[in-house]
PyMOL Python script that loads the backbone (N, CA, C, O; Angstrom):
from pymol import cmd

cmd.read_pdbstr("""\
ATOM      1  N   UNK A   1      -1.206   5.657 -13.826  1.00  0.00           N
ATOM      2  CA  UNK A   1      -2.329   4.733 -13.782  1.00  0.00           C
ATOM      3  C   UNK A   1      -3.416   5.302 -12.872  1.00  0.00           C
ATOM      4  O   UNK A   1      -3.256   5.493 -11.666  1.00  0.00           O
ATOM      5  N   UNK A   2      -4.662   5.585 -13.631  1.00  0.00           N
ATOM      6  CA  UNK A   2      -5.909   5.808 -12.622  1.00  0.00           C
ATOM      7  C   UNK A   2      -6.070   5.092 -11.235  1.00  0.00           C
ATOM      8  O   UNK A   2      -5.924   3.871 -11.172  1.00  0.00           O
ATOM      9  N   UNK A   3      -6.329   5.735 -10.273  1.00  0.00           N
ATOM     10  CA  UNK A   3      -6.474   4.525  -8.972  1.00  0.00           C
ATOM     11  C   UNK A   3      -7.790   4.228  -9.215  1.00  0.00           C
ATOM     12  O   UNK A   3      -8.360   4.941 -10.041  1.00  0.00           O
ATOM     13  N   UNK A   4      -8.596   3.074  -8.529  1.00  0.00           N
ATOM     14  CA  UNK A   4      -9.842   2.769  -8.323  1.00  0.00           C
ATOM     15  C   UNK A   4     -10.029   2.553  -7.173  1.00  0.00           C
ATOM     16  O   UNK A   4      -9.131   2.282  -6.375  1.00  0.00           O
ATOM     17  N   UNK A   5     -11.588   2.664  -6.824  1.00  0.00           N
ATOM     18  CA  UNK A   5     -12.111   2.403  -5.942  1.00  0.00           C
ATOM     19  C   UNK A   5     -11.589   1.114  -5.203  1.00  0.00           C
ATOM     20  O   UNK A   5     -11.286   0.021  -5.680  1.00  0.00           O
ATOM     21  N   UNK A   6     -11.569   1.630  -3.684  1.00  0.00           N
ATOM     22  CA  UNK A   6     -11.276   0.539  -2.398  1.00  0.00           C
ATOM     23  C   UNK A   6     -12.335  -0.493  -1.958  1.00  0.00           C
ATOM     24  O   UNK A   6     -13.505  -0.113  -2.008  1.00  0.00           O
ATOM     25  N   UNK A   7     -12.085  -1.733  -1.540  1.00  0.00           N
ATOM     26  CA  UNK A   7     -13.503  -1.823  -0.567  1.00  0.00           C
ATOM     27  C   UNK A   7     -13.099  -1.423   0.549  1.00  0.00           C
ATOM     28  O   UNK A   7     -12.047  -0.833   0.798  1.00  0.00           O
ATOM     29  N   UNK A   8     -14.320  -1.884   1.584  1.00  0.00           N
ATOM     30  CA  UNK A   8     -13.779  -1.115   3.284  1.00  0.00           C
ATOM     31  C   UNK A   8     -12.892  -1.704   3.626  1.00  0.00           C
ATOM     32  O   UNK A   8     -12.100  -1.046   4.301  1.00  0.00           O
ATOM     33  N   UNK A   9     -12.573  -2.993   3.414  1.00  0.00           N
ATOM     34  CA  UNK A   9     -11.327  -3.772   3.794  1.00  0.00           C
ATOM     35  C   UNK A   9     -10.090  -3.109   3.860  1.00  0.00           C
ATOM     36  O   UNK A   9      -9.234  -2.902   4.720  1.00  0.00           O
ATOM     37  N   UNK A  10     -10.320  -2.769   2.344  1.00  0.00           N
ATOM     38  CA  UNK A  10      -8.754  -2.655   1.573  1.00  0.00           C
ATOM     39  C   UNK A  10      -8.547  -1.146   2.507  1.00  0.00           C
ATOM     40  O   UNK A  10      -7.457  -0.904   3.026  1.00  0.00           O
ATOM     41  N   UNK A  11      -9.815  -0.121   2.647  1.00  0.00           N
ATOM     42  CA  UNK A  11      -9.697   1.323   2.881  1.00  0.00           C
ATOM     43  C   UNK A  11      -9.262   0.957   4.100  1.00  0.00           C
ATOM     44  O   UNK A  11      -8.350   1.784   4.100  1.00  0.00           O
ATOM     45  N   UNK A  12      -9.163   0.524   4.938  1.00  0.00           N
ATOM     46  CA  UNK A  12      -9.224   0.734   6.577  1.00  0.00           C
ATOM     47  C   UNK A  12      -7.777  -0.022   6.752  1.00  0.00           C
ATOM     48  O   UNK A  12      -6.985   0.329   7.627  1.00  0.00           O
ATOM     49  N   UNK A  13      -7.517  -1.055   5.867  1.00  0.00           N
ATOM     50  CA  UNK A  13      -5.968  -1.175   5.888  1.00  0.00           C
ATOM     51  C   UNK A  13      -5.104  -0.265   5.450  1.00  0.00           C
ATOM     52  O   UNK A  13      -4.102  -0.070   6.137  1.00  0.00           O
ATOM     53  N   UNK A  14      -5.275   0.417   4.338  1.00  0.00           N
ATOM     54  CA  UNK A  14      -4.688   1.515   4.054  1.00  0.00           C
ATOM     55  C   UNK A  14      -4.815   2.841   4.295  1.00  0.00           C
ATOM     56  O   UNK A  14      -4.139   3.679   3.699  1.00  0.00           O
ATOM     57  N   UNK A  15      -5.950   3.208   5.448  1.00  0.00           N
ATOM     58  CA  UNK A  15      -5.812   4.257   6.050  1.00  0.00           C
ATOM     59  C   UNK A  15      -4.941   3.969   7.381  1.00  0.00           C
ATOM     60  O   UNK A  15      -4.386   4.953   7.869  1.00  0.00           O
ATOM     61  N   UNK A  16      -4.745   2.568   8.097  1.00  0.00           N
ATOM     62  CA  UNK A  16      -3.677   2.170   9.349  1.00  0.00           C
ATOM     63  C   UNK A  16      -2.073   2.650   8.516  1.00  0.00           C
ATOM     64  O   UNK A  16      -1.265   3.371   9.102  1.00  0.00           O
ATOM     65  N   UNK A  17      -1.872   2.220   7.384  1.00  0.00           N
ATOM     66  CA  UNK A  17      -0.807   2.396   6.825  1.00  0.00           C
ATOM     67  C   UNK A  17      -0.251   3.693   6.318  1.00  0.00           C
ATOM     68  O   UNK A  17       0.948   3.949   6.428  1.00  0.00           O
ATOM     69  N   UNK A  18      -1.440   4.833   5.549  1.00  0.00           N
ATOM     70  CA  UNK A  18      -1.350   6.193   5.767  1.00  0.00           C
ATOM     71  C   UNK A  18      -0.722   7.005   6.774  1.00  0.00           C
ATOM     72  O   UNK A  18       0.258   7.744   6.676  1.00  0.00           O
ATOM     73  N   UNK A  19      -1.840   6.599   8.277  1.00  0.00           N
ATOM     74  CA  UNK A  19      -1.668   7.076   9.566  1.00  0.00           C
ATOM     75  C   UNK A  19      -0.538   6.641  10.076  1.00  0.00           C
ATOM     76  O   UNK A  19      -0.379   6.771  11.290  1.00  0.00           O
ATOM     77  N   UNK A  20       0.568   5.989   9.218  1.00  0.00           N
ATOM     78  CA  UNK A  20       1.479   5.143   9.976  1.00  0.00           C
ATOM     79  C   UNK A  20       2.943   5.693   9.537  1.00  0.00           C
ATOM     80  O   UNK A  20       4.010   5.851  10.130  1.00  0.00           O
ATOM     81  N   UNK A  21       2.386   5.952   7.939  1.00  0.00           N
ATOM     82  CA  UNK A  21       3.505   5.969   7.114  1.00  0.00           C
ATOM     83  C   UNK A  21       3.485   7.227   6.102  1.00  0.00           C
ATOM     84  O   UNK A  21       4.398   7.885   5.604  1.00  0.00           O
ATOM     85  N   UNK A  22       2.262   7.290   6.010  1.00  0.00           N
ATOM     86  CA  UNK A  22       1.905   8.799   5.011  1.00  0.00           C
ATOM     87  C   UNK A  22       2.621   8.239   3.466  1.00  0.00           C
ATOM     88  O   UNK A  22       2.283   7.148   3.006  1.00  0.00           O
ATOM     89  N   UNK A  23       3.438   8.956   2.895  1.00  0.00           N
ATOM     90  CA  UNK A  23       3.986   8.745   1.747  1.00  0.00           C
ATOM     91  C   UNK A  23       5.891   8.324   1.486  1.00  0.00           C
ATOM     92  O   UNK A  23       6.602   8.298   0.482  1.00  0.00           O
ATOM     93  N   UNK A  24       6.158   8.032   3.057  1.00  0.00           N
ATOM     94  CA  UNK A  24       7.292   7.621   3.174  1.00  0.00           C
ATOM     95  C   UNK A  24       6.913   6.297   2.854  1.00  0.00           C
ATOM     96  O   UNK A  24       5.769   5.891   2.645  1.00  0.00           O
ATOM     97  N   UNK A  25       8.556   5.305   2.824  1.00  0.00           N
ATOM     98  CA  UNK A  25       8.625   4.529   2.209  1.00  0.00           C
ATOM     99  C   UNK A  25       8.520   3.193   3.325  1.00  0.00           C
ATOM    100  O   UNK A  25       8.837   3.550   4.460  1.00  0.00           O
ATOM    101  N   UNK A  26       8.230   2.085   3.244  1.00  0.00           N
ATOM    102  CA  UNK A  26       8.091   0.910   3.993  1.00  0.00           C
ATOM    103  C   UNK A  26       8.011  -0.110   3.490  1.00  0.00           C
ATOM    104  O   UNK A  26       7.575  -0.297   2.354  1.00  0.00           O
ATOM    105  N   UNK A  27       8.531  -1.184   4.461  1.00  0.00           N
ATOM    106  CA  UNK A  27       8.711  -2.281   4.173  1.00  0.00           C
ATOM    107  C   UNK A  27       7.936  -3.497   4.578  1.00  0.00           C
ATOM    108  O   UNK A  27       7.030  -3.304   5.388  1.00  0.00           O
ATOM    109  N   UNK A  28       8.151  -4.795   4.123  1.00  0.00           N
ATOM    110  CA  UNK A  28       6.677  -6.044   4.499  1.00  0.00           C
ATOM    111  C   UNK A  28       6.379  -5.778   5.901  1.00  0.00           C
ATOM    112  O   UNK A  28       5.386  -5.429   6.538  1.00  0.00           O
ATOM    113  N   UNK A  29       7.754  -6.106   6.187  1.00  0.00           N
ATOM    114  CA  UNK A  29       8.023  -6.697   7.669  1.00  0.00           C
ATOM    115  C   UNK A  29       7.230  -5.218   8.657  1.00  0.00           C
ATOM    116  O   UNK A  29       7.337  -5.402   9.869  1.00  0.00           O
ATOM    117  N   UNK A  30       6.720  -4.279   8.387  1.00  0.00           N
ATOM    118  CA  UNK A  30       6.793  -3.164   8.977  1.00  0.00           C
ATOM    119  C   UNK A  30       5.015  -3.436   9.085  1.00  0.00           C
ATOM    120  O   UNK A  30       4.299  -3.401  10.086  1.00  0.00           O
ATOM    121  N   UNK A  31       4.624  -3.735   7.514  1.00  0.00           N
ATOM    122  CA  UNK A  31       3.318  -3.642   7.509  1.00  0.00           C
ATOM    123  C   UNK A  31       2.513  -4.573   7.836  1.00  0.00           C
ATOM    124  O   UNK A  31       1.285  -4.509   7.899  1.00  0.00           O
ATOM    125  N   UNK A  32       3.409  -5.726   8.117  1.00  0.00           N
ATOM    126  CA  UNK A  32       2.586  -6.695   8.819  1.00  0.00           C
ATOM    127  C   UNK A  32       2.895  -6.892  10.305  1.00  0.00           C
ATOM    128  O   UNK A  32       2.284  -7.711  10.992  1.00  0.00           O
ATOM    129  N   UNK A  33       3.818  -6.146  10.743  1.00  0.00           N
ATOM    130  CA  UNK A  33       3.466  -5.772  12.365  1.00  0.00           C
ATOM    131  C   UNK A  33       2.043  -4.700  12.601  1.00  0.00           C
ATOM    132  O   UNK A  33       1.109  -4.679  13.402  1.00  0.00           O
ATOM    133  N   UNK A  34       2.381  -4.044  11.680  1.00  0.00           N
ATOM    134  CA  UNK A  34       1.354  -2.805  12.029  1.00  0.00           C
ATOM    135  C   UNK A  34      -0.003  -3.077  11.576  1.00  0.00           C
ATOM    136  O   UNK A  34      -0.928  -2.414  12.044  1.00  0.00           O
ATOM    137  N   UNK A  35      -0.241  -4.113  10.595  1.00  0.00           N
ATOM    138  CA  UNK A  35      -1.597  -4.801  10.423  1.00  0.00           C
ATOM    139  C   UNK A  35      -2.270  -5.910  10.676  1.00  0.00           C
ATOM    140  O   UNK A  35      -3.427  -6.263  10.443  1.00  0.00           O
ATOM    141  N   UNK A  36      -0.993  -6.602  11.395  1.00  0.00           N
ATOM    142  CA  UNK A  36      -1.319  -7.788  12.400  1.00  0.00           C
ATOM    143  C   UNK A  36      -2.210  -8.887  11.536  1.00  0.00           C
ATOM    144  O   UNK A  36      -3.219  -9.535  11.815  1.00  0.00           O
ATOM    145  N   UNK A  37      -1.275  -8.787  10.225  1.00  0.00           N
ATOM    146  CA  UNK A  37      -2.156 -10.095   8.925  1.00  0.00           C
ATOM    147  C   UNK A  37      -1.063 -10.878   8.819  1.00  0.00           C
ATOM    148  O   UNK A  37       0.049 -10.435   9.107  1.00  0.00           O
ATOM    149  N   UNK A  38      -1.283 -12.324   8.328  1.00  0.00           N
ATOM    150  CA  UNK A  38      -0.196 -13.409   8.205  1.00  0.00           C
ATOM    151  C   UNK A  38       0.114 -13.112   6.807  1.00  0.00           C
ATOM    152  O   UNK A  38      -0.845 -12.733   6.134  1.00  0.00           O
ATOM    153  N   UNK A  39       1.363 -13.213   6.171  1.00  0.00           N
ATOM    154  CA  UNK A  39       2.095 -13.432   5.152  1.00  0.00           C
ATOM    155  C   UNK A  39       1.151 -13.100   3.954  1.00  0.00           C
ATOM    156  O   UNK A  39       1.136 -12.054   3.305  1.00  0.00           O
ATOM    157  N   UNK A  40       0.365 -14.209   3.793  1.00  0.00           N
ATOM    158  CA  UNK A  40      -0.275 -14.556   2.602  1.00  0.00           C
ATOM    159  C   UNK A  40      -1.375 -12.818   2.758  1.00  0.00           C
ATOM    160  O   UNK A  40      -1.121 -11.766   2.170  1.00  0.00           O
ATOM    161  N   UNK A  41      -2.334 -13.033   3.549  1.00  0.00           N
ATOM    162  CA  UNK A  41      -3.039 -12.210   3.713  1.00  0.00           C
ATOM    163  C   UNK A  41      -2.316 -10.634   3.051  1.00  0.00           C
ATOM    164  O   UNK A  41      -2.606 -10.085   1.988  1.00  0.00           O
ATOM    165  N   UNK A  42      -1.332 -10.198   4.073  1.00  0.00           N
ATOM    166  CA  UNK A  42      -0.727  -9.373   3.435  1.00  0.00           C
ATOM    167  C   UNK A  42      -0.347  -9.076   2.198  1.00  0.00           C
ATOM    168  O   UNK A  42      -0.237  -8.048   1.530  1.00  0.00           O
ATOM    169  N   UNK A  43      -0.162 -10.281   2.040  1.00  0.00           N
ATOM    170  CA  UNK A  43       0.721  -9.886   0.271  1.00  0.00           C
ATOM    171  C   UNK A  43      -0.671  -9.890  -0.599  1.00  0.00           C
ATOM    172  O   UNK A  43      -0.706  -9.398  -1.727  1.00  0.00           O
ATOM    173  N   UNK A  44      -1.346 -10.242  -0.232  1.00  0.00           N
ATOM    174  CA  UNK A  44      -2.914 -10.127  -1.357  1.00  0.00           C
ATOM    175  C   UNK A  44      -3.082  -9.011  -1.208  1.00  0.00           C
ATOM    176  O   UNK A  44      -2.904  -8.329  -2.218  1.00  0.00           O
ATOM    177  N   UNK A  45      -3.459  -8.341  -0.033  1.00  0.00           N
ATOM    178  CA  UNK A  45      -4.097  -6.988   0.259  1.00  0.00           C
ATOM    179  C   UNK A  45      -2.772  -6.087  -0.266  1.00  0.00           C
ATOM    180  O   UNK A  45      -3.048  -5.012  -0.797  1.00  0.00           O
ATOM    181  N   UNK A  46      -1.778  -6.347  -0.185  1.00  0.00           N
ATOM    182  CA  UNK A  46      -0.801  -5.309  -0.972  1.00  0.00           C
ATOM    183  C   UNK A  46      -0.520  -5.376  -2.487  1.00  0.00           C
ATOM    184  O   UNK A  46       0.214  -4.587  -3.081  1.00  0.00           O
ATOM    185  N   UNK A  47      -1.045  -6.190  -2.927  1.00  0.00           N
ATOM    186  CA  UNK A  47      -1.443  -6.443  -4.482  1.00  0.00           C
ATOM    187  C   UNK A  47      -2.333  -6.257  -5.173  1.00  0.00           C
ATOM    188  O   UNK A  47      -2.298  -6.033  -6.383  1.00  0.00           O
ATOM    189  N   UNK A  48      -3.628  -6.357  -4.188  1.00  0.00           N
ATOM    190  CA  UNK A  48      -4.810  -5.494  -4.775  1.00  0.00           C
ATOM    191  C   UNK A  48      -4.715  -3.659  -4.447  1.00  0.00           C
ATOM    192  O   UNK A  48      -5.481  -2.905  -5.048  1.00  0.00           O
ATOM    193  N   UNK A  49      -3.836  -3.200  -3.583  1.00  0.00           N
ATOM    194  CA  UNK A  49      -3.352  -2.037  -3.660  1.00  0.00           C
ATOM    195  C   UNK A  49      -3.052  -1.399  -4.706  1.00  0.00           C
ATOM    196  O   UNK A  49      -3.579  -0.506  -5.369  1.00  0.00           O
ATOM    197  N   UNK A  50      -1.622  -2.315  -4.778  1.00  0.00           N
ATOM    198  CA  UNK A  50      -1.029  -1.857  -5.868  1.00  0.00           C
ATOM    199  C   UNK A  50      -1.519  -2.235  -7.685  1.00  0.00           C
ATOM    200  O   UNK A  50      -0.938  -1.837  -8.695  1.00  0.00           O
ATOM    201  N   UNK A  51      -2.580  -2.988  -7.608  1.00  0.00           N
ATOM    202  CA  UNK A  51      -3.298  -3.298  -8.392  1.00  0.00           C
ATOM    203  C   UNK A  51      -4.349  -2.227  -8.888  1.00  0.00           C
ATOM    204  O   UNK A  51      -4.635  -2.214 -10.086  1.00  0.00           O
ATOM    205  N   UNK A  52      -5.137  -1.025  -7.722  1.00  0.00           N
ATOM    206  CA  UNK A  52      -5.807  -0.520  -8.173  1.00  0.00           C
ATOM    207  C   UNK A  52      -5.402   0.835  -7.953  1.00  0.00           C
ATOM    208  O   UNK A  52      -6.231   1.737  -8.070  1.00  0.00           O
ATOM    209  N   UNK A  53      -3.848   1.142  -7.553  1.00  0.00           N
ATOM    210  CA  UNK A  53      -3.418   2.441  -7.882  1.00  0.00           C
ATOM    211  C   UNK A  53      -3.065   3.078  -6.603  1.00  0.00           C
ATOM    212  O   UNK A  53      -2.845   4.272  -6.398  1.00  0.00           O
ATOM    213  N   UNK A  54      -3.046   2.047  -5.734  1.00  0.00           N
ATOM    214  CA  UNK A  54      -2.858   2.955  -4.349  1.00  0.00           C
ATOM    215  C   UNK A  54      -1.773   2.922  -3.897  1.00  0.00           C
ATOM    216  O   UNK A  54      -1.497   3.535  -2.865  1.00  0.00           O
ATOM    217  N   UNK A  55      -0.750   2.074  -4.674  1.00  0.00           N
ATOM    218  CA  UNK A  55       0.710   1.829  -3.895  1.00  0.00           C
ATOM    219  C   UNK A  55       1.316   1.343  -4.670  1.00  0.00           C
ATOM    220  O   UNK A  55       1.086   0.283  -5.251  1.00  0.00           O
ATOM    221  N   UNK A  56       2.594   2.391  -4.847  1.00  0.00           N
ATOM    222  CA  UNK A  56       4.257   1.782  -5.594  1.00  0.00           C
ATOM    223  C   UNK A  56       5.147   0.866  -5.127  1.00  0.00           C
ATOM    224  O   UNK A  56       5.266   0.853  -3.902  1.00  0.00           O
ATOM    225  N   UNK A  57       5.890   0.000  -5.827  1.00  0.00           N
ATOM    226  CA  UNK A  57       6.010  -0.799  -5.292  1.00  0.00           C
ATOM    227  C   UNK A  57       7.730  -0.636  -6.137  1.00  0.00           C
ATOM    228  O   UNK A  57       7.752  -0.388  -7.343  1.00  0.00           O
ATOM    229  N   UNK A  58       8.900  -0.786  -5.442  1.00  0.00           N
ATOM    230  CA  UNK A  58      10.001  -0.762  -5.715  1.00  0.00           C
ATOM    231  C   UNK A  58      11.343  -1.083  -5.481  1.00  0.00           C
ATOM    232  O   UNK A  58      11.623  -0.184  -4.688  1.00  0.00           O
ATOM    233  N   UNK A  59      12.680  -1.936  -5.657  1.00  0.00           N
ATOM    234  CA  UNK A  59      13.224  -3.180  -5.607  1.00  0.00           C
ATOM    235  C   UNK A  59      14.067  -1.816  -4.159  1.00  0.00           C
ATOM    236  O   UNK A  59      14.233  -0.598  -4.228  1.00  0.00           O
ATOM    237  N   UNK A  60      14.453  -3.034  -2.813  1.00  0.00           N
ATOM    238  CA  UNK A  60      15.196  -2.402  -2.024  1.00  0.00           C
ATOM    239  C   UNK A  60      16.564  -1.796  -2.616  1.00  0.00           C
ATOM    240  O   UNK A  60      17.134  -2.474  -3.471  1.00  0.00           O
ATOM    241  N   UNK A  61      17.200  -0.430  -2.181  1.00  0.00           N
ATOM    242  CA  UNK A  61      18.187  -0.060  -2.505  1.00  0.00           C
ATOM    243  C   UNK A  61      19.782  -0.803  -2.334  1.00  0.00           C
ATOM    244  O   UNK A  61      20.800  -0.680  -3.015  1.00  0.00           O
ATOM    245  N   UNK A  62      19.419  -1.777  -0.858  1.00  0.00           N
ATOM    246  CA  UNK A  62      20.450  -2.525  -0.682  1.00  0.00           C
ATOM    247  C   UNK A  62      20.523  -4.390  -0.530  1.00  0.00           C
ATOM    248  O   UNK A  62      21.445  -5.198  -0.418  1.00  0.00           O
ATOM    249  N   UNK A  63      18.941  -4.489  -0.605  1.00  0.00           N
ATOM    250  CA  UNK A  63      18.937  -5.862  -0.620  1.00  0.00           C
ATOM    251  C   UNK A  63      17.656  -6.034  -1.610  1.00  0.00           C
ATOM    252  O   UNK A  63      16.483  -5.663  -1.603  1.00  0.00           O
ATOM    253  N   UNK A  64      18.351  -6.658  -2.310  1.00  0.00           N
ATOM    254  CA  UNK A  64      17.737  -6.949  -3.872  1.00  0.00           C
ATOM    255  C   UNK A  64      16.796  -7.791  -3.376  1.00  0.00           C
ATOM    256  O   UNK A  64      15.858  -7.602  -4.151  1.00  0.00           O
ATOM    257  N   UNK A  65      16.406  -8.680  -2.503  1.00  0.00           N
ATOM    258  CA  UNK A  65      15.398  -9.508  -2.210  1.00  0.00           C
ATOM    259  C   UNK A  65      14.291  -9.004  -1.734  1.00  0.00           C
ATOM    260  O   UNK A  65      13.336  -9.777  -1.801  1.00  0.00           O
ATOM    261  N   UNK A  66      14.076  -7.938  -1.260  1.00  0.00           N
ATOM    262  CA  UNK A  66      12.938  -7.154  -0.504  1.00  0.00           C
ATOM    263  C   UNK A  66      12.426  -5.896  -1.591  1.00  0.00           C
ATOM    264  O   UNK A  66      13.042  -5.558  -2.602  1.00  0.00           O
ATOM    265  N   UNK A  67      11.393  -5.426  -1.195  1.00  0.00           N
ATOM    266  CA  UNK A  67      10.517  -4.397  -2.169  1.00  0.00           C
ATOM    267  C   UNK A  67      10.502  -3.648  -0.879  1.00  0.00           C
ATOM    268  O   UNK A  67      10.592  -3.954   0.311  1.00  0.00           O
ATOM    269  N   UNK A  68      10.336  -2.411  -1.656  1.00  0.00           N
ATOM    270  CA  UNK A  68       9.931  -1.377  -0.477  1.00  0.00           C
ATOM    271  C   UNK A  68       8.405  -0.347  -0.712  1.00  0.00           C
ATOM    272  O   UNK A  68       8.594   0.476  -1.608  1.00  0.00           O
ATOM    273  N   UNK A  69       7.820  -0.311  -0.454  1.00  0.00           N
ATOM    274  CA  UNK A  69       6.438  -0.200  -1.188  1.00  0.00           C
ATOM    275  C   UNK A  69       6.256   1.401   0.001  1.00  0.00           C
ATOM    276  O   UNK A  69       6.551   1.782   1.134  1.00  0.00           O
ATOM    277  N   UNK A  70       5.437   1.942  -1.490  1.00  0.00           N
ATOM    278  CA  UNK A  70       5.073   3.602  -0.974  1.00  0.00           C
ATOM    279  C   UNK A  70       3.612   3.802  -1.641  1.00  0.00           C
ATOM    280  O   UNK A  70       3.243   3.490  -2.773  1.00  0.00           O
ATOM    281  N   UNK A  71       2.792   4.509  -0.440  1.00  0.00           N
ATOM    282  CA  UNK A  71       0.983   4.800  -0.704  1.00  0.00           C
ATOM    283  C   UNK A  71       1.483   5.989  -1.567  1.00  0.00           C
ATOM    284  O   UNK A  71       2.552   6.557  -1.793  1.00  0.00           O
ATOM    285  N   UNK A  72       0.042   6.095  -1.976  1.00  0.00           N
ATOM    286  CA  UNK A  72       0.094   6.898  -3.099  1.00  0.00           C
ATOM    287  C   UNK A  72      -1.246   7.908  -1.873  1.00  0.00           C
ATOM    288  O   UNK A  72      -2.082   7.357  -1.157  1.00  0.00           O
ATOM    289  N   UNK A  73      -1.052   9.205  -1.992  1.00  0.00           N
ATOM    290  CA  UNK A  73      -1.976  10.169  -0.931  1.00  0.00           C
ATOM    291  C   UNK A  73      -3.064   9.997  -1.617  1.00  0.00           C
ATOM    292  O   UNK A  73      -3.262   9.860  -2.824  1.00  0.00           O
ATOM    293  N   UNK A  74      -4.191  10.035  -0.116  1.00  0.00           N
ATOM    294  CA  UNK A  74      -5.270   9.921  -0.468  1.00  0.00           C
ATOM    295  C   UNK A  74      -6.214  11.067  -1.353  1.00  0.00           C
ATOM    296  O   UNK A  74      -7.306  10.885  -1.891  1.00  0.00           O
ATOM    297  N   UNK A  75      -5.409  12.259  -1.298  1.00  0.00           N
ATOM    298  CA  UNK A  75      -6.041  13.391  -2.501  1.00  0.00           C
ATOM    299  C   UNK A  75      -6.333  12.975  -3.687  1.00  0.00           C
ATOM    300  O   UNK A  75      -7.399  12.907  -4.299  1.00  0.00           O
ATOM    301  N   UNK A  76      -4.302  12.462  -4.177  1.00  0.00           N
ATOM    302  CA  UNK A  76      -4.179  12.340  -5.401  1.00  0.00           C
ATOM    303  C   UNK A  76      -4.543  11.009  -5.969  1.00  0.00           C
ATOM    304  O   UNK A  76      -4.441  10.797  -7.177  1.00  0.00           O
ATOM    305  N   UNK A  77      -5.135   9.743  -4.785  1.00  0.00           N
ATOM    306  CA  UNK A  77      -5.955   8.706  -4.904  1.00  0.00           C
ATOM    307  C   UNK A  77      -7.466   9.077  -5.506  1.00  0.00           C
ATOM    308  O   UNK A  77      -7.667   8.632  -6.636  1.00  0.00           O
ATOM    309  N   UNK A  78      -8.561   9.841  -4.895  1.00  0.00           N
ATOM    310  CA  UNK A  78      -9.224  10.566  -5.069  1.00  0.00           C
ATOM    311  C   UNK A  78      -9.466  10.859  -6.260  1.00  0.00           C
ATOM    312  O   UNK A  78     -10.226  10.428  -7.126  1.00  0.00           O
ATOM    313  N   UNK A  79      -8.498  11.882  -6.165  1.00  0.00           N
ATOM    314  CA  UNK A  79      -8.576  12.870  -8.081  1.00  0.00           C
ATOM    315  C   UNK A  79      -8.464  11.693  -8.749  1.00  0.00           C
ATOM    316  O   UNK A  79      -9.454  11.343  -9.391  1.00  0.00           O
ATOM    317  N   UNK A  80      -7.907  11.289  -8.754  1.00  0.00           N
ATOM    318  CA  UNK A  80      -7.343   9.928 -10.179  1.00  0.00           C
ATOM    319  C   UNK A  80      -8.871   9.123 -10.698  1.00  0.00           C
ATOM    320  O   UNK A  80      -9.353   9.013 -11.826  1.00  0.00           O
ATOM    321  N   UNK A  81      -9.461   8.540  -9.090  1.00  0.00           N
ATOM    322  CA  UNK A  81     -10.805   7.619  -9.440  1.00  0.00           C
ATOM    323  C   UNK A  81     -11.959   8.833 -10.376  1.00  0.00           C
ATOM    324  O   UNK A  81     -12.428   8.498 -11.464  1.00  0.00           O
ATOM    325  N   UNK A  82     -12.219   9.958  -9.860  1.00  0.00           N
ATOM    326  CA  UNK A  82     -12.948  10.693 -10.191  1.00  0.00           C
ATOM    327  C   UNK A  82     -12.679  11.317 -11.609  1.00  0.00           C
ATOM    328  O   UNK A  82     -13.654  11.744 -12.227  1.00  0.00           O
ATOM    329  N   UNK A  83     -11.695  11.382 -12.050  1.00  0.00           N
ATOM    330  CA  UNK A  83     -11.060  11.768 -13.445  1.00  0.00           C
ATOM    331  C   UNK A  83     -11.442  11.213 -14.751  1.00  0.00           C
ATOM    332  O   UNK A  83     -10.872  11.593 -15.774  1.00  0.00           O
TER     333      UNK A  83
END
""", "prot")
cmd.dss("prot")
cmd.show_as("cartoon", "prot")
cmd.util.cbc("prot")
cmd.orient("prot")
């Protein structure tokens, strides 16, 4: 899936999460310490992510109730919009 364009919002949350996490894998609870957003907030901004190509999103290996969500690099973010 092509990524699209960020707004500054979305970019500056997901460059804290880059700088945090790069292309390893993470979890809610991780990204909402490290972005200091309530619940709801979070889960929007990680849906319009993964909505416009910037982040995978995939069922935990040991607890089926949690997702574990991975950025997609900002190169191959890049190339994709411009393509």
């Amino acid at each position: 899936m092509p990524a699209k364009p960020l707004s500054s919002y979305q970019m500056k949350k997901y460059a804290a999460l880059w700088n945090k996490y790069g292309g390893k894998p993470f979890e809610f609870d991780q990204a909402q310490h490290l972005l200091n957003l309530n619940e709801n907030n979070l889960l929007v901004l990680l849906h319009r992510l993964k909505q416009k190509g910037w982040l995978t999103t995939k069922q935990h290996p040991k607890n089926t109730r949690k997702t574990v969500y991975s950025l997609l690099s900002p190169n191959d973010a890049v190339k994709a919009i411009v393509k």
